[in-house]
C-alpha positions as CSV (number, residue, x, y, z in Angstrom):
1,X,127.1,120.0,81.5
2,X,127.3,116.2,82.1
3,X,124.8,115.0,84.1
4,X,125.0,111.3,86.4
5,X,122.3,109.8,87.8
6,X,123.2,107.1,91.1
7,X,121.4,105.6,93.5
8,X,121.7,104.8,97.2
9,X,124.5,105.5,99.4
10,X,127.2,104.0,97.4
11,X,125.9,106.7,94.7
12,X,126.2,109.5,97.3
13,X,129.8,108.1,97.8
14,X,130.2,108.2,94.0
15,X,128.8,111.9,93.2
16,X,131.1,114.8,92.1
17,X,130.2,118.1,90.9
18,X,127.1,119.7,92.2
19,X,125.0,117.3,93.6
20,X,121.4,116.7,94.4
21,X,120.6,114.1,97.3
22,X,117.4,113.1,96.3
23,X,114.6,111.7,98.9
24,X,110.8,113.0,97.7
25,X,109.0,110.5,100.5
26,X,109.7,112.1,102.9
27,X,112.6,113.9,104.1
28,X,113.4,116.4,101.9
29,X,110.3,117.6,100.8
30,X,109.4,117.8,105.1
31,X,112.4,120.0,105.2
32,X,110.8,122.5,102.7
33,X,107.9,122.9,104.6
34,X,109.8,123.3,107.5
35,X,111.9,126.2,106.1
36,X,109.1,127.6,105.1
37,X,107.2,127.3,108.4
38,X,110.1,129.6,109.5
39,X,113.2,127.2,110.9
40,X,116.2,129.3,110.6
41,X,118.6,125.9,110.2
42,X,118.2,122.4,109.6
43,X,120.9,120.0,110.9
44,X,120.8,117.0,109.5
45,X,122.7,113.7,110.7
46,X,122.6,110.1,109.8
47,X,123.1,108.8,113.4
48,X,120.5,108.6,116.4
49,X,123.4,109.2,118.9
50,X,124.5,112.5,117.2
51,X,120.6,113.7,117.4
52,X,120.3,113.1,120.9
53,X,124.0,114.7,121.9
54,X,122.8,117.8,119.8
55,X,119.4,118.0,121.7
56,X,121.4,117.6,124.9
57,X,123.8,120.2,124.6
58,X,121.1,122.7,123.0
59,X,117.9,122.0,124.5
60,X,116.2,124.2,122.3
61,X,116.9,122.3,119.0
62,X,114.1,120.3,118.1
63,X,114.4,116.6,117.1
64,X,112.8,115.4,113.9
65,X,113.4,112.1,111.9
66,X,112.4,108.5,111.5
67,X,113.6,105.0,111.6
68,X,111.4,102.4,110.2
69,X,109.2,105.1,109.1
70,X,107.8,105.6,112.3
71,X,108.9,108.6,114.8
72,X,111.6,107.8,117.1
73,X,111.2,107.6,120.7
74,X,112.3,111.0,122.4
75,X,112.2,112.9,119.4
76,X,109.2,115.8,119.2
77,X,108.2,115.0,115.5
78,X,108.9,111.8,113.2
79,X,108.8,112.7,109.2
80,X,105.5,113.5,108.4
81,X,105.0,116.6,106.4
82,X,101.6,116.6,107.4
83,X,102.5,116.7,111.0
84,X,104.7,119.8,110.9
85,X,102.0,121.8,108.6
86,X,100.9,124.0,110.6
87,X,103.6,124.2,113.0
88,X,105.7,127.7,113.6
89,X,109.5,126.9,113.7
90,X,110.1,130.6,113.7
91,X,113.5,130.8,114.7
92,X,113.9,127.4,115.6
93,X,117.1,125.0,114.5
94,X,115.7,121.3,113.9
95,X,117.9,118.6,114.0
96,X,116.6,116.1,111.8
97,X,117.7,112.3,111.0
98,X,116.2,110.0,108.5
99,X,116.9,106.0,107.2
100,X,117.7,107.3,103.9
101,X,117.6,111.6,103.0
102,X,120.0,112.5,105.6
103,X,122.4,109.6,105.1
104,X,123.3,110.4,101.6
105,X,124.1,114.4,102.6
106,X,126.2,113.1,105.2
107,X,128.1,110.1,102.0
108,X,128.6,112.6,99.3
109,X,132.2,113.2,100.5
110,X,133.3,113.8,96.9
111,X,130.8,116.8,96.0
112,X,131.6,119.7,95.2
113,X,128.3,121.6,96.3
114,X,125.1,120.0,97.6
115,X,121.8,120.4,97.5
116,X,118.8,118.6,98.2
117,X,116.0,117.4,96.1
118,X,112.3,116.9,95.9
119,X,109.3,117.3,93.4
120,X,108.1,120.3,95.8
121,X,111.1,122.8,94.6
122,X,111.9,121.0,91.6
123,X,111.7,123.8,89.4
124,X,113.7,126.0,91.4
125,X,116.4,123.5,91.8
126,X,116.6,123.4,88.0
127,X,116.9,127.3,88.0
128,X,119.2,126.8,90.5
129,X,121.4,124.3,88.4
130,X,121.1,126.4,85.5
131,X,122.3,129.8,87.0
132,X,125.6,128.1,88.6
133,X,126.2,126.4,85.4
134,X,128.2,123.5,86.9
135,X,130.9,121.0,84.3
136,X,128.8,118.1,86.1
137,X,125.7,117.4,88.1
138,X,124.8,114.3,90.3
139,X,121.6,113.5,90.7
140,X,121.5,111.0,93.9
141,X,118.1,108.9,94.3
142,X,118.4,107.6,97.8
143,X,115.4,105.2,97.4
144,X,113.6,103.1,100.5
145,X,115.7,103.5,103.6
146,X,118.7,103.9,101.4
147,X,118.1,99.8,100.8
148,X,116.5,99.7,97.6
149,X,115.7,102.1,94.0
150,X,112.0,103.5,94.4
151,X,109.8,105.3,91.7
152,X,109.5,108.4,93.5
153,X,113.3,109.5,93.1
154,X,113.7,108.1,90.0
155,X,111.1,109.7,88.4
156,X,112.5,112.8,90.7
157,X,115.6,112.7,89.2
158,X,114.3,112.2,85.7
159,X,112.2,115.2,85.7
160,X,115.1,117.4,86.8
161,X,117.7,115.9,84.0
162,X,114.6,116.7,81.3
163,X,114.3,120.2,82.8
164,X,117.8,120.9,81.9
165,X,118.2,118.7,78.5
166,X,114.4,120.6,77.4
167,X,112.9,117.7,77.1
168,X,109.2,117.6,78.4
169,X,108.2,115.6,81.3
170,X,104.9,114.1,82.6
171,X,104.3,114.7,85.9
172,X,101.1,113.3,85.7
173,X,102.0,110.0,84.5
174,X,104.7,110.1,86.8
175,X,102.9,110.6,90.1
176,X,99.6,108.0,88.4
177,X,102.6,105.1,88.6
178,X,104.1,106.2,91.7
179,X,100.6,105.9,92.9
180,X,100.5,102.4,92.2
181,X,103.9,101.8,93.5
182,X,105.8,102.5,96.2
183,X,103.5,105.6,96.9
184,X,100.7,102.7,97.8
185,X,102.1,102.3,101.2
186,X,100.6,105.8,102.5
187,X,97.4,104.4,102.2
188,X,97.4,100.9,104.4
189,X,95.5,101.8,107.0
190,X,98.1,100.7,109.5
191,X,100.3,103.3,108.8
192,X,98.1,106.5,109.3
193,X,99.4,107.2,112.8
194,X,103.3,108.2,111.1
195,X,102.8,107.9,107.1
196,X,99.3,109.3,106.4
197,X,98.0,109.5,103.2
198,X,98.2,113.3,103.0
199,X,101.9,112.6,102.5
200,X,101.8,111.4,99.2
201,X,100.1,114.7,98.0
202,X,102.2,117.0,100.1
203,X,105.4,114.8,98.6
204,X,104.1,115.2,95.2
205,X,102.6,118.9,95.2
206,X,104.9,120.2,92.4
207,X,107.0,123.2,92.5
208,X,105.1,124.7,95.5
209,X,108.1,126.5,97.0
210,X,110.7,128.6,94.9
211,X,113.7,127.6,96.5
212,X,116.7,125.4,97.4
213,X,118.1,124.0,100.3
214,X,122.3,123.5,100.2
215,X,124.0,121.8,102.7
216,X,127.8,122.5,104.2
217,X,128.9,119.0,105.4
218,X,131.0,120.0,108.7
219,X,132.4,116.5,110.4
220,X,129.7,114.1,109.3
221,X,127.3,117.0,109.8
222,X,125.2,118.8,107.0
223,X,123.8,122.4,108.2
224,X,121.0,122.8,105.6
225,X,120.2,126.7,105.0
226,X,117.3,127.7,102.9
227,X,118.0,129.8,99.8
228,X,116.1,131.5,97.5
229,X,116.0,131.4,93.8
C-alpha cells in the first residue's frame, strides 16, 4: 500500500486511489456529529449558489456551512459542532458548504473512492483503510480555508499513515502543539459567537465515533452517507 500525503485543493486535484479529504476544524468532524445526531444524508457542495438552489427546490433540506468562519446569512446553522450538539436531524438531509472540507470532496476528480477525515473517527477510518486494502491512499489536508497548510490536518494525516505503517503516534503531543497553533483562534474572545472554544475539544475528541463517512461525487456534488465499521 503506497500512501501520499497533499495538501489543499491542488492536492485534492492530485489524489488517486482511495482518498481521505481531510478537514479536523471543522467540517468534517461537524458532519460526524451530525450523522450521528441522526441526518440520513449530507450533501456537500463548494458553492453558495448550489446551497441555496438545493434549499429552494427541497425546502426541507437544512443549510449548514461557513464562509469566513462565520455562519452564512440564510443558512439555519454555520459550522460549529457545538451548535448542532444537541440537535435531532432524525431523518433530515443537510446540505452543507464550507471554505475548505467541502471544496476538496468536490476537487478529487481523480479518486477512486472517497472518504472523509477527522481525528473524531480516525480509528475507524484506519480499519476502514485496512479492510479494503487499497494499491494507494491519499491522504488530503485541506488546511485554513483551503489557503494555507495547518497543524490540525497535518498532524491528522500523520496519525492515520502511522496507524497503518504501526508506528505509534502521540496524540497528546499532537493536540498540546495544535493548541498553541492554529487551534489558538477558538479561544479569542471575538469569535465565540461562530468558533467557540468547545470546538477545539469536540474537533480533537479522538476516536469517539466508529465509523466513516464516503462520498459519491455526482456533477460537482458529493452525497456523504454514514457507514459503519
Amino acid at each position: 500500500m503506497k500512501i501520499h500525503i497533499y495538501h489543499l485543493k491542488e492536492g485534492a486535484l492530485k489524489a488517486c486511489g482511495l482518498t481521505v479529504i481531510i478537514d479536523v476544524f471543522r467540517a468534517f468532524s461537524l458532519e460526524c456529529y451530525a450523522f450521528q445526531n441522526g441526518a440520513e444524508k449530507i450533501i456537500a457542495v463548494g458553492d453558495l449558489e448550489m446551497a441555496f438552489t438545493l434549499k429552494k427546490n427541497n425546502p426541507g433540506y437544512i443549510l449548514v456551512g461557513e464562509r469566513n468562519e462565520m455562519i452564512v446569512p440564510g443558512f439555519d446553522y454555520g459550522n460549529s459542532p457545538s451548535h448542532i450538539l444537541s440537535t435531532d436531524f432524525n431523518g433530515k438531509t443537510l446540505v452543507h458548504t464550507t471554505s475548505s472540507g467541502t471544496q476538496g470532496l468536490t476537487n478529487a476528480l481523480n479518486a477512486n473512492e472517497i472518504i472523509t477525515g477527522s481525528f473524531v473517527n480516525a480509528s475507524a477510518i484506519v480499519r476502514y483503510i485496512r479492510k479494503v486494502q487499497p494499491e494507494s491512499v491519499s491522504l488530503v489536508c485541506m488546511g485554513y480555508a483551503s489557503l494555507y497548510p495547518v497543524e490540525e490536518d497535518n498532524f491528522c494525516a500523520e496519525y492515520i499513515k502511522n496507524e497503518l505503517e504501526g508506528i505509534e503516534n502521540n496524540f497528546i503531543s499532537m493536540k498540546k502543539i495544535i493548541r498553541k497553533t492554529s487551534g489558538k483562534r477558538f479561544f479569542e474572545e471575538d469569535k465565540q459567537d461562530y468558533a467557540p472554544s468547545s470546538d477545539f475539544d469536540l474537533c480533537l475528541d479522538l476516536n469517539r465515533f466508529d465509523f466513516v463517512i464516503k462520498a459519491e461525487i455526482i456533477q460537482n456534488i458529493a452525497i456523504l452517507n454514514k457507514f459503519d465499521i
